[in-house]
N, C-alpha and C positions, 0 to 999 in steps of 0.2 A: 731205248732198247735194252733188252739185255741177254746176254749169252752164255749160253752154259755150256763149260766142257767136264768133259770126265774129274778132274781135279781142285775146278775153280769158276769163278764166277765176275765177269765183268757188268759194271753196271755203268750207265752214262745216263742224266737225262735232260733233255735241253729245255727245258721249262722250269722255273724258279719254283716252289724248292729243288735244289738240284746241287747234285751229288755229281764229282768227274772223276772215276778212277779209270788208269791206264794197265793193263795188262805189264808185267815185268819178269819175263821171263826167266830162268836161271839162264839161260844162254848169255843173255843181256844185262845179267845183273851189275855183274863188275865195272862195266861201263857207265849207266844208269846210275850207278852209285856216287858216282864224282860228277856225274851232271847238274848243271847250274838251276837250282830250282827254281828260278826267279821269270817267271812266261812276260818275255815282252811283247808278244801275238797279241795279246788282249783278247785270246779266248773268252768265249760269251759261258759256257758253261761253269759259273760259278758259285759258291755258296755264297750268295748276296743275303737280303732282311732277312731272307728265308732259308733255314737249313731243317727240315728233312726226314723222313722217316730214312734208316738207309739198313740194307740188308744185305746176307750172302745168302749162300744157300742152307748155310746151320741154324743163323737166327740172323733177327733184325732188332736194329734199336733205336726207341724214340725218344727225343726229348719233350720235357715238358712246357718248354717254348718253341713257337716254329720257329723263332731265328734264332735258336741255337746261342743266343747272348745271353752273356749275364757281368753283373757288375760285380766287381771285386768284393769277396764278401756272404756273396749271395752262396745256398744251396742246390747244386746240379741234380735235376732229378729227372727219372726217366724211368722206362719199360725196359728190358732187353725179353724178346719172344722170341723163344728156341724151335723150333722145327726140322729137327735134322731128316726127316721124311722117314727112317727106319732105324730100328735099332743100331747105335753105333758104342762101342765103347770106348773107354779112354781115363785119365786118371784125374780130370778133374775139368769143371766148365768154369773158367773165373773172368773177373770186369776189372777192371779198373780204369779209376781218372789219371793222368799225367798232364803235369806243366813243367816244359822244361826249356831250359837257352841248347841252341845246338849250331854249332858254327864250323866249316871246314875249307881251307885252303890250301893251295899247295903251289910251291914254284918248281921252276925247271920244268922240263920234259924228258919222255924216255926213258934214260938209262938214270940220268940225273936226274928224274922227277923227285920230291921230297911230298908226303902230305900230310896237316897237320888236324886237328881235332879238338872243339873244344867244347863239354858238355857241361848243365847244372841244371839239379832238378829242384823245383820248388813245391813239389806238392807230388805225392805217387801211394793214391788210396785204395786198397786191393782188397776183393771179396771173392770168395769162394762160393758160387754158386748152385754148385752140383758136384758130389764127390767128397773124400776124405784125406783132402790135400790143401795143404796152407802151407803161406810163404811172405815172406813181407819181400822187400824192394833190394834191390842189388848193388851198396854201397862199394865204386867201384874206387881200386886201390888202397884200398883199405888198409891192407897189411894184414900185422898180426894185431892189429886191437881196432877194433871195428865199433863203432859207437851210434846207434841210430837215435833219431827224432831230430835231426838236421830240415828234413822235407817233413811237411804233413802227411802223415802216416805212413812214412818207411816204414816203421818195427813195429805194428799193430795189426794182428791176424785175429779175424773172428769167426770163431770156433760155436757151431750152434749147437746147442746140451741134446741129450736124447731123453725120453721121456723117464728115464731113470735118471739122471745125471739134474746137475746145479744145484743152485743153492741146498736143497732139502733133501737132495738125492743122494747117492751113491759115489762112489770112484769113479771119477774123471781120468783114466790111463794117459799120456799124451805123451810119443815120441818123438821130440824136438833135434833136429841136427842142423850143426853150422854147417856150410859147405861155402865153396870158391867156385865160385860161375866159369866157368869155358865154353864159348862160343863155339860151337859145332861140334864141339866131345864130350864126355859124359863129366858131370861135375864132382868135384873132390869133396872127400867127403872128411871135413875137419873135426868132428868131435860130433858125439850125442849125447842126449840121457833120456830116462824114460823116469816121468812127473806124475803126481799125483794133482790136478789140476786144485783139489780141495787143500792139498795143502798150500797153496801158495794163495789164496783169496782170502782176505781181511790181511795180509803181511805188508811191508811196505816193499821190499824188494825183496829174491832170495837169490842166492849166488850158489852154483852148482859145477863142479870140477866133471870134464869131459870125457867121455870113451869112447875109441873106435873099437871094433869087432870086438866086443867083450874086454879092451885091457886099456888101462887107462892111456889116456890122452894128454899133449900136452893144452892148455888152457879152460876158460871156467866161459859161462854163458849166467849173465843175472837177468833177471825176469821178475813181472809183476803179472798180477792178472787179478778180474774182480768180473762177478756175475752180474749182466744188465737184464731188463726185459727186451726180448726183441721187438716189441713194439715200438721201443725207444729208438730205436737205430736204423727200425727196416720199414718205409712207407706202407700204411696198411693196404695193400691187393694181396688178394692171392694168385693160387698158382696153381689152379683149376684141379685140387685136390688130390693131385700126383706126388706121388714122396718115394724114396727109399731110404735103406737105415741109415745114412750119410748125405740125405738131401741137408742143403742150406736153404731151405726156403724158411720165410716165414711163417708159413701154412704148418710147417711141421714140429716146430719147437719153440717153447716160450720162452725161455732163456737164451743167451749167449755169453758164452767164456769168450772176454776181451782180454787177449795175450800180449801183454807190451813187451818186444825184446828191448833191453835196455841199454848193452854191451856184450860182444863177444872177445876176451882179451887174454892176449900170451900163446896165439893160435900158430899151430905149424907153419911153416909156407907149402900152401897148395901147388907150386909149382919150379920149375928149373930156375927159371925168368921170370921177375916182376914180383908185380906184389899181389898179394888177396883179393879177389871182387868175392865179397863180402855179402851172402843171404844165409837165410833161419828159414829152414821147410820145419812143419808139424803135421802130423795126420793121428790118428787114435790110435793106440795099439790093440790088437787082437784080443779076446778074452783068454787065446793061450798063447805064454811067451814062454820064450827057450828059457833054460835054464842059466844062472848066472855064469859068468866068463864067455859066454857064446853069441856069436853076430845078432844085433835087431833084425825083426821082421823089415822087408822096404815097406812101401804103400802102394794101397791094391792099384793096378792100373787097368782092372780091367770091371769098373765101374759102367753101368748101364747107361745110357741117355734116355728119357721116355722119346718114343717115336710120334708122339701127340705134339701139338702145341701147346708149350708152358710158357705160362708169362713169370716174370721176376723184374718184379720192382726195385729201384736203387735211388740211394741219396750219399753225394759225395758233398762236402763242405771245403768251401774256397776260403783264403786267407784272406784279413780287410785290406792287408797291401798287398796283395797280390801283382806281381810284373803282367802289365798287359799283353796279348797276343800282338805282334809284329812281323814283317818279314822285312829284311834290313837286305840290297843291294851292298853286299861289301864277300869277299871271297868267290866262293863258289856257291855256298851257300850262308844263310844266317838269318836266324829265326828267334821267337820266343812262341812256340806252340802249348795249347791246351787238348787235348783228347780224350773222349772216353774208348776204352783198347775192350774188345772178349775175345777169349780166345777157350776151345776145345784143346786141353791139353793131353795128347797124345804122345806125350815122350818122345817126339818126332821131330827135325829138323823143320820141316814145315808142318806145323801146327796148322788148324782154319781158327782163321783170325779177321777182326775186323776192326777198322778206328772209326769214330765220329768226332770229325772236330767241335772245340766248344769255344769261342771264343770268349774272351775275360777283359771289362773295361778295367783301365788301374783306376785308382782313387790316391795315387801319390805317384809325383811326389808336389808339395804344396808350398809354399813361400814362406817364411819366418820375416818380420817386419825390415830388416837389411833389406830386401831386395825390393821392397815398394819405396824405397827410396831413387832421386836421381841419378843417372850414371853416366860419368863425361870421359875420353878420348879424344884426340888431335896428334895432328902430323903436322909437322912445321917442316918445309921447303924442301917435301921431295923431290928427287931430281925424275922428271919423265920424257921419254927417249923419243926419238920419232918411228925406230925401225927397232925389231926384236928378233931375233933369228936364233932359237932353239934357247942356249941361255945367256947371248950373246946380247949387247943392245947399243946402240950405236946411235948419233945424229941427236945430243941431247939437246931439247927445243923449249927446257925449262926448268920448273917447279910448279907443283902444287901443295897447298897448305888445304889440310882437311879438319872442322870440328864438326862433332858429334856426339849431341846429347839424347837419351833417352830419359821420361818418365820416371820407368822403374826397370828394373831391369828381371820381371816376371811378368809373363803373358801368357794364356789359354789359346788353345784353336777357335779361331773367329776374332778375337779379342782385336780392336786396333790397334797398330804402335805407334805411340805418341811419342814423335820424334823431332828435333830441331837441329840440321845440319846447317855448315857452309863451307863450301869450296873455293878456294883461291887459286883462280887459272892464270900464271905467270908463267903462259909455254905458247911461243909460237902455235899451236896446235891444239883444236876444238878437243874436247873432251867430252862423253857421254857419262853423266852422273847413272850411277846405279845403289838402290837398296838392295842386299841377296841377304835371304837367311841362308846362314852354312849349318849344315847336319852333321859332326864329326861321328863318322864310327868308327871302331876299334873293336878289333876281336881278338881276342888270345886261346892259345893252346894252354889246356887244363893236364896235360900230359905229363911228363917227365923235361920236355924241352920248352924251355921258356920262349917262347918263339910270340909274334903276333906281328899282323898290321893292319892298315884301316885304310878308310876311303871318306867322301865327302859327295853328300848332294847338298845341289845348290839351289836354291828357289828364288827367282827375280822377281821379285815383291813393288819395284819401281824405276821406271828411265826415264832420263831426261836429257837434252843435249844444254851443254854449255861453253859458247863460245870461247877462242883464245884473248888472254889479256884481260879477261873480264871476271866478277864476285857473283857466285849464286848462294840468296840465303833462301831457307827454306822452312817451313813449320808446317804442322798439318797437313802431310800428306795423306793421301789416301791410298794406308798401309794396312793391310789386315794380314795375321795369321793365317798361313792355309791348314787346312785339315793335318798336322801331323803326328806323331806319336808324342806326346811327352817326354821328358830326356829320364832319362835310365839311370843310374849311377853303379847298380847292382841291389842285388836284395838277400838274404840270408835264405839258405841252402842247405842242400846234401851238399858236404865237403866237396870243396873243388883247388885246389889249386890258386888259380886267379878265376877272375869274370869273364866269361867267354863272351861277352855280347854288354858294351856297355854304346850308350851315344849321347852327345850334348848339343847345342846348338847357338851360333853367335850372329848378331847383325851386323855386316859390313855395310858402309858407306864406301861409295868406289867411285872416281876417277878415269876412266878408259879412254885411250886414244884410238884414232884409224891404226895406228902403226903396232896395237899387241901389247904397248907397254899401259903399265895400270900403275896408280895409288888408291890406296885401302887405310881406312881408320876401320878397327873393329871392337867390340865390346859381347863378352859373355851375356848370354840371358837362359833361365831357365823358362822351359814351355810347362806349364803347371797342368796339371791335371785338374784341377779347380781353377777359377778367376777371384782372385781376391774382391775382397769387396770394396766399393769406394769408402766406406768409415775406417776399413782397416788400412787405405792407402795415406786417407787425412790424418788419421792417427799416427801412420809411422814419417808422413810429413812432419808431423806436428815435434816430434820427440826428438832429442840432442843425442845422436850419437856416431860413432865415428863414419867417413865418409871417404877412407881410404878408396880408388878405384878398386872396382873388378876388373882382373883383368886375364883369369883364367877360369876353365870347367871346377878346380879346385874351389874358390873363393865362393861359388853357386852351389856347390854340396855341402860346404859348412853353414849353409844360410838357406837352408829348404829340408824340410819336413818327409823323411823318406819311407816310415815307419808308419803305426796306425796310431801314434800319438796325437791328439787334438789339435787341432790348427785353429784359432783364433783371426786366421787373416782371410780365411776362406770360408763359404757355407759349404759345410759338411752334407754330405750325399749316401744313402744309405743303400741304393736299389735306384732301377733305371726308371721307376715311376717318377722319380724326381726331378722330372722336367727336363731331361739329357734331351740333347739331338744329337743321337748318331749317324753321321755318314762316312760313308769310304773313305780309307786314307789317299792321298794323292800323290800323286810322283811330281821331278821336277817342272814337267809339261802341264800342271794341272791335271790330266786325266787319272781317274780311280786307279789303283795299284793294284795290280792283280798278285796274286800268291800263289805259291805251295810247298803244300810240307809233303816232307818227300819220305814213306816208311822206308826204312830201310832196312836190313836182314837182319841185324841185333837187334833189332827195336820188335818187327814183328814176327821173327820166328822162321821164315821166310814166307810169309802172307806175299798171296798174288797179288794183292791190293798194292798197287806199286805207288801213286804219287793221290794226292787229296790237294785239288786247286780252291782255293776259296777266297776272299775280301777282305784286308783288314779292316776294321770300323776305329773311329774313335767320336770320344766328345766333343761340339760344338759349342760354343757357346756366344751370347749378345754378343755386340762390338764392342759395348762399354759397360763398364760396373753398374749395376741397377743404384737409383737413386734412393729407393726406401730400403728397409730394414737391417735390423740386427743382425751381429756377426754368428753368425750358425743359424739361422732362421731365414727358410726359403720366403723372397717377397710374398707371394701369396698369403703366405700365415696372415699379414699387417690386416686384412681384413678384419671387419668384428667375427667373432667365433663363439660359439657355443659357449665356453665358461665367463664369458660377461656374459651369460645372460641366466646359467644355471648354475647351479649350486656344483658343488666339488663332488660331494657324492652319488648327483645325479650325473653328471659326466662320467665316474669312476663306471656306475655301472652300464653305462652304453657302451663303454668300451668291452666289456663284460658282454652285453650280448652280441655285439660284433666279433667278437674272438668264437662266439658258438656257432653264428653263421657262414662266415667267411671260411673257404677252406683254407686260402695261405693266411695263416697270425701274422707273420709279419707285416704284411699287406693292410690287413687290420688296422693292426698298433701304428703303423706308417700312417695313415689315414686319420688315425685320429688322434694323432699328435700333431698333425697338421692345424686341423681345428680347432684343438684344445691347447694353445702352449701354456696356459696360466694354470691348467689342471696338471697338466703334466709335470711344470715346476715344482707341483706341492705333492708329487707322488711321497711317500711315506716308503720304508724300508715292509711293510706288511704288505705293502699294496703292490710293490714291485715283486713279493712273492707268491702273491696272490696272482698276479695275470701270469708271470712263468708257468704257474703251477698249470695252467688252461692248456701249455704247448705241451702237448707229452710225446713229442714229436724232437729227442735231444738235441738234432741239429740243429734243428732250428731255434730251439733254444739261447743258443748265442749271436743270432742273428737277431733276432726281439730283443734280445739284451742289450745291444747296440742300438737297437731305432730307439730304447727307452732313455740311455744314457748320453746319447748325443742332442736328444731332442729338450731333454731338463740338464743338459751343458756340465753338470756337476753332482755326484753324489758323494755319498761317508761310505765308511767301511761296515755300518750298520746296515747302508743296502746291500753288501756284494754277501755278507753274512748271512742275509735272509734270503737272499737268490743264490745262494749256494745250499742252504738247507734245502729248498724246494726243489732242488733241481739235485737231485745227490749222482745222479749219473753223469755230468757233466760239471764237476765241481772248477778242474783247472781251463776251459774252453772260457766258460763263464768268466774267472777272476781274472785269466788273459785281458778278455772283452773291455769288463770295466775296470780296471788298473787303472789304464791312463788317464781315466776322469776322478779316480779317488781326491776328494777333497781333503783328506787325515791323510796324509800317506803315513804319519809317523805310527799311526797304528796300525799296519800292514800285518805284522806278527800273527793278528787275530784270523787274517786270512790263507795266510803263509801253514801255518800250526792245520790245516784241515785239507791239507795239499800231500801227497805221496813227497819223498825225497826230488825224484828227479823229476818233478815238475815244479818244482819251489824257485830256481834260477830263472827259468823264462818266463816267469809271472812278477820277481821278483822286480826283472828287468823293466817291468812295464808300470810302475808305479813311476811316473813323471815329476809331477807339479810339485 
């Protein structure tokens, strides 16, 4: 059904695809706010395989998959179609992706209630879609020196040329101001200037001293910027031939001014209390501006909507490690959500706004050869009670001695565990043997108060009873993984504090009696987001090194792959065509785990859209390591393939004409590095600039760059060199991508030298081997 009131728009639909938003009234808010988002009803209305066309009454927005998945990696893309029904005005129509950890508890009650908060955002990619108003992302506590490109595309606003303006054109005017975000009141406004956008393109950065109302300011804001095609950046649809002189559509300009903030530092305090939340608005300046010493023009806010339906196509890019989507039972809340947000900015408390959740498979974190090795623990002569009474235990009826050995101490969801325990029951009193996997999570406040705590699910994976007096030995149970999230450790961010949301997981061996009292041997394991493969597990059998126990989450993060550095003990996975099974994640019961994220008044402005219920998914995988192939090459490749049987050049150009047909490249190039691995290996540094050059499509650009460079395992700095000439709009995305497979790293230099200043460290960082 769906219902429309004068101000807002609920929508419900109980058939798969399907969307469940709740009405949340201001009335209701404040309470709704600290409510537990976590549905244990097991409401049926959720975004399961299938997520959705979903709409308000301004616009609606599609993804380019119905289930709304994608693998860590991959490029989000979609429709947003506007229909505000009649003319409306406002100061700007924008989208954006967001992935972020968000977690909140609180103890006490009443008067003593205390609540705490912990956020981090991994990704917040903002466009401007109608209107002449640009802003990057809202680095919050910032202070006075605010520093972005922490998250994928905080400080990047694109700016679309007018038919006089870029490259060839004219003056590009641009009035840039720092401000300090304030929730429900107008925002402070820290400093300005007004740029000449031509002079800042071919420069590597420019640094500019601030002004408010005509008179200087205290701090400086540095900037970069460089003219793209917009076809580079904005999927070719149009947008049914509607424009006005500040549209962002595609339809309407061939260029785009790509404005990178880089730093804003030595800035006032915006406020009595606290520190900076820290954004960069830009809009165009007028052709007449006041005279020097005198206030900036604002930005017009009284911008047209067309009253037709306009389509606007979008493409946002995910990170290859991306933190998967989760919803974690621990506080009141605790999630890692993905969304695409639009919102009608109206300079209003409530905005019309709308989310589409997306969710994100990870592809880390992965095992380093430590952890395919065996992992041993025991307990020698616990004492076990008969009777236990709160933390009391009383009527001791023995001892038990516990060992417990695992394989390795790395597993995937599905994966068996190969385990050999034995129990020594010297206690008057029968005992129930139990395997549990423990889920630790831990969340922290990213605030001012270093505050946190956690909880545990448990997953009984195996029971057995075991007589009093008596030895039970064991091997070869029948132990499998259930569906659950891979362990977390954290991942690199907008500045936060601490990790608001991390989680690991250990197998306990356990002892239990009728009377309450237990013995436990336990052993850390990481849950991989890959399964290593059986040659990678015989090989790290195979090698001398040390074999100290694990025997915390610590010891499992210095020995797992948490980055999108190459993994050698896993096949690498580029896209979910790659043989994933995804299903639901499951709760302690077995049954699918339902979710939600819950918008809340900072988040959407105050959007009626109160709560978005949906499914976490993850990877599945066999119960055991596949018997055939090499490490990074899916079994299927072992088959014969096309280049035993054709020449090099003749494979090169099939790939060639499949990059013409196919409308995803990478899909493409994924496909036929499948059946070609032996053509693939002899790609040539021409040749790998030669298919780039086919995507003119930039995002995707480094998504191809990855199925080419994981698929041939190793390239030189002579490939990243020739895919960076061919590709000049995505120079540093590109040498991110293949860094970590550089086979030279010692000649990095040559790639580093063709990079702007402040993208030189995070590329830097990525040359491994």
């Amino acid at each position: 059904f769906i219902y429309v009131s004068k101000n807002d728009i609920i929508i419900a639909l109980s058939l798969p695809p399907s969307v469940r938003c709740h009405k949340e009234g201001s009335a209701r808010r404040s309470s709704s706010f600290q409510k537990d988002p976590i549905n244990s009803s097991g409401s049926s209305l959720l975004i399961q395989r299938h997520l959705q066309k979903t709409m308000s009454k301004y616009f609606s927005i599609t993804l380019d998959r119905p289930s709304g998945t994608y693998y860590a990696g991959e490029v989000v893309k979609g429709t947003l179609n506007l229909h505000p029904g009649r003319d409306r005005t406002c100061r700007s129509l924008q989208l954006e992706l967001v992935g972020k950890a968000r977690v909140h508890w609180h103890t006490g009650s009443g008067d003593n209630r205390r609540d705490y908060d912990g956020t981090k955002i991994w990704l917040q990619s903002q466009r401007t879609l109608w209107g002449n108003f640009y802003r990057t992302a809202v680095l919050d506590n910032a202070g006075s020196n605010a520093h972005f490109g922490g998250a994928v595309g905080d400080g990047t606003m694109y700016i679309p040329c007018l038919s006089n303006e870029g490259s060839n054109g004219g003056s590009m005017r641009l009035i840039i101001r720092v401000c300090d975000y304030d929730w429900g009141k107008r925002d402070d406004n820290l400093g300005e200037i007004v740029v000449d956008a031509r002079d800042l393109v071919g420069k590597d950065t420019a640094t500019f001293d601030l002004t408010r109302n005509g008179k200087p300011e205290k701090g400086t804001i540095t900037l970069s910027a460089r003219f793209v095609p917009t076809s580079t950046i904005t999927p070719n649809l149009k947008t049914n031939g509607i424009s006005n002189d500040f549209s962002s559509s595609s339809a309407t300009s061939s260029e785009t001014l790509v404005l990178s903030i880089i730093s804003a530092n030595g800035l006032r305090s915006g406020d009595w209390v606290g520190n900076n939340d820290v954004y960069v608005q830009a809009w165009r300046a007028p052709e007449v501006m006041p005279p020097p010493g005198k206030k900036l023009p604002e930005p017009d806010k009284r911008i047209t909507l067309p009253n037709e339906s306009t389509t606007f196509p979008f493409a946002f890019p995910t990170r290859a490690d991306s933190p998967g989507s989760v919803v974690m039972r621990c506080g009141d809340y605790a999630y890692t959500a993905y969304y695409v947000y639009a919102k009608v900015d109206m300079k209003m408390w409530k905005d019309p706004s709308l989310k589409v959740p997306v969710i994100i498979i990870p592809s880390r974190p992965v095992p380093l050869p430590r952890l395919l090795l065996p992992a041993r623990s025991n307990v020698e002569d616990e004492p076990i009670y008969n009777t236990k009474f709160c933390c009391f235990k009383c009527g001791m009826a023995g001892t038990v001695s516990i060992k417990l050995e695992l394989a390795r101490s790395a597993f995937a969801p599905g994966e068996n565990v190969e385990m050999n325990g034995e129990i020594v029951n010297n206690s008057s009193s029968p005992v129930n043997i139990r395997v549990v996997l423990r889920q630790h999570i831990q969340i922290q406040s990213t605030g001012h108060f270093d505050e946190s705590t956690s909880s545990q699910e448990k997953f009984r994976l195996y029971a057995s009873p075991c007589e009093a007096n008596s030895t039970r030995q064991f091997g070869d149970m029948p132990i499998k993984i259930p569906p659950v999230p891979p362990s977390f450790f954290g991942a690199n961010g907008m500045y936060a504090r601490r990790e608001p949301l991390t989680y690991n997981y250990s197998i306990s061996l356990q002892a239990v009696n009728d009377g309450g009292t237990k013995v436990s041997c336990e052993l850390p394991i990481l849950i991989s987001a890959l399964p290593p493969t059986r040659k990678a597990i015989t090989a790290a059998q195979s090698m001398t090194m040390s074999t100290a126990p694990l025997t915390n989450p610590g010891d499992i993060t210095k020995n797992a792959v948490l980055d999108d550095r190459p993994c050698e003990t896993v096949e690498e996975k580029t896209g979910l065509e790659d043989g994933l099974t995804l299903t639901p994640v499951v709760d302690t019961s077995g049954n699918a785990y339902n979710g939600n994220i819950y918008s809340h008044t900072e988040d959407s402005g105050g959007s009626s859209q109160g709560v978005i219920q949906y499914q976490p998914l993850v990877s599945v995988f066999p119960s055991a390591p596949p018997l055939e192939g090499d490490v990074g090459v899916p079994p299927s490749t072992q088959e014969p393939t096309t280049s035993d049987n054709v020449g090099h050049d003749e494979a090169f150009n099939d790939l060639l004409s499949r990059m013409a047909d196919e409308l995803d490249a990478r899909l493409a190039v994924d496909a036929w590095i499948k059946e070609n691995p032996s053509a693939t290996a002899e790609l040539s540094p021409e040749e790998f600039a030669i298919i780039l050059k086919k995507v003119l499509y930039s995002y995707d650009q480094a998504s191809v760059a990855r199925e080419l460079v994981v698929g041939r395992g190793s390239v030189t700095v002579d490939h990243v060199l020739a895919t960076m000439e061919a590709c000049p709009f995505s120079k540093a995305d590109l040498a991110k991508t293949m860094a970590p497979y550089v086979s030279d790293p010692e000649n990095k230099e040559s790639i580093l030298s063709q990079l702007y200043s402040f993208e030189k460290d995070d590329v830097s960082k990525m040359f491994v081997r």
